[in-house]
C-alpha positions, 0 to 999 in steps of 0.5 A: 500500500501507499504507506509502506515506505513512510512508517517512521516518520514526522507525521502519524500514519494511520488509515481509514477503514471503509466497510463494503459488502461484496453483492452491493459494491462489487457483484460478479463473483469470486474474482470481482473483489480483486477487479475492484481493487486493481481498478481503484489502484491503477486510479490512485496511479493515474491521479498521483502522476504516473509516477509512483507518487500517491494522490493527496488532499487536505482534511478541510479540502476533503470535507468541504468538497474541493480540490487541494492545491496547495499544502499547509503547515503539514508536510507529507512524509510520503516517499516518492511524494504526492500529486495533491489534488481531488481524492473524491474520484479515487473512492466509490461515493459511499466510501468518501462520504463515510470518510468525510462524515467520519473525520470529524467523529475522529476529531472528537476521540483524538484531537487534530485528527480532522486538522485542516491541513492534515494531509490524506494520502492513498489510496491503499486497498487493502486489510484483508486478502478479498478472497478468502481460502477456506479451512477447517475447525481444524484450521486445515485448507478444505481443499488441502490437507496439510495446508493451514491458510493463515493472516491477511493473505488468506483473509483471516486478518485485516492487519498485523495484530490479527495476523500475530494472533491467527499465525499463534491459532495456526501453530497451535494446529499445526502443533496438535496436528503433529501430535495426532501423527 
């Protein structure tokens, strides 16, 4: 995702999570979850420059509808950099209108949070894995004995907390599965 290259750096780096229900926002099977994502991702490079830097916009640009074009007292830590502009084309319309009705619902739990010149930068498209491959109760893939899916890759974590604690539930199968030889 775009934050990859900019963990330790002067800004805080967090995201927001938009929930979307697969028959409503991308219906066509199995596959259209990845259609989806790789659609939005090819926007999010075409709208940052085509050129690797990532899409961005101020938190008060963003909430009140128009497009970013300048900075403010927030310099991004984005590495390669960010093409500011409009991030509404980026998203489906549902999940931009969660973003800007949740901003200042965030803003009253951490405060700055919904500081004008904070600057949103993305998109990333993932949590989780959209497909999801299948297991067990006995955390085995159903379709491949010896095989444990496990964390985001598989769809069984949307970050790395969730992931730590389902590689601990996996090794634990893996564990009794061993025993049971």
């Amino acid at each position: 995702g775009m934050s990859q290259y900019s963990r330790n750096e002067r800004n805080a780096n967090s995201g927001i999570v938009v929930g979307i229900d697969p028959e409503r926002d991308y219906p066509g099977g199995p596959l259209a979850g990845i259609e989806l994502q790789e659609r939005l991702e090819a926007h999010a490079y075409v709208m940052g420059g085509s050129n690797y830097q990532a899409p961005a916009q101020l938190v008060g640009d963003f909430v009140a509808g128009r497009a970013s074009t300048a900075l403010g007292s927030v310099e991004p830590s984005y590495k390669p950099g960010v093409t500011l502009g409009d991030l509404a084309p980026s998203l489906p319309d549902f999940a931009i209108e969660a973003i800007r009705e949740a901003l200042p619902a965030f803003d009253r739990q951490i405060k700055g949070y919904n500081l004008h010149d904070a600057v949103l930068t993305g998109i990333e498209t993932r949590t989780s894995s959209p497909l999801r491959i299948t297991r067990g109760e006995d955390f085995q893939s159903l379709n491949l004995r010896g095989l444990f899916p496990a964390g985001e890759g598989a769809g069984y974590a949307g970050g790395i907390l969730s992931a730590g604690v389902d590689g601990i539930r996996i090794a634990e199968a893996v564990a009794r599965d061993m025993l049971a030889l």
